[in-house]
C-alpha positions, 0 to 999 in steps of 0.5 A: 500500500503506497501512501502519497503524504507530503513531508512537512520538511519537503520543501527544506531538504534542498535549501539551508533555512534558519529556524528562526525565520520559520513559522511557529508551528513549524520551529514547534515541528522541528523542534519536537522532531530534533528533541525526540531524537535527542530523548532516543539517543540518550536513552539508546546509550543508557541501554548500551551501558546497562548492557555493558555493566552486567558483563562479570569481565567487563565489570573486572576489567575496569576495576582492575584499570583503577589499581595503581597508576594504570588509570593514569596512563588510561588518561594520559593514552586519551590525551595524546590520542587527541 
């Protein structure tokens, strides 16, 4: 079944518009779709980490970075990375 809606951001895809200069209801539009793609990330990472700390090894793993100055040299590993 093929549906013939118009997206409301059609006549956007092409042309760089600011929000500022668009009608309200469609910077409401925009922002509800740019916040709900917000609220998805987040909660996709919150997911992805709950998965992660249930892992035993995982779990072992990073307790055992935090002994002596191996976190130390986690951080300095970070920093010269960027």
């Amino acid at each position: 079944m093929e549906t013939n809606q118009e997206s409301p951001f059609e006549h956007f895809e092409n042309s760089k518009v600011l929000v500022a200069s668009l009608s309200a209801a469609d910077r409401v539009a925009f922002y509800k779709k740019t916040y709900a793609h917000v609220a998805g990330g987040v909660l996709v990472f919150i997911l992805f980490e709950y998965l992660l700390l249930q892992s035993s090894a995982l779990i072992e793993f990073m307790f055992s970075m935090m002994q002596g100055w191996r976190w130390l040299i986690m951080l300095g590993g970070f920093m010269l990375v960027t």
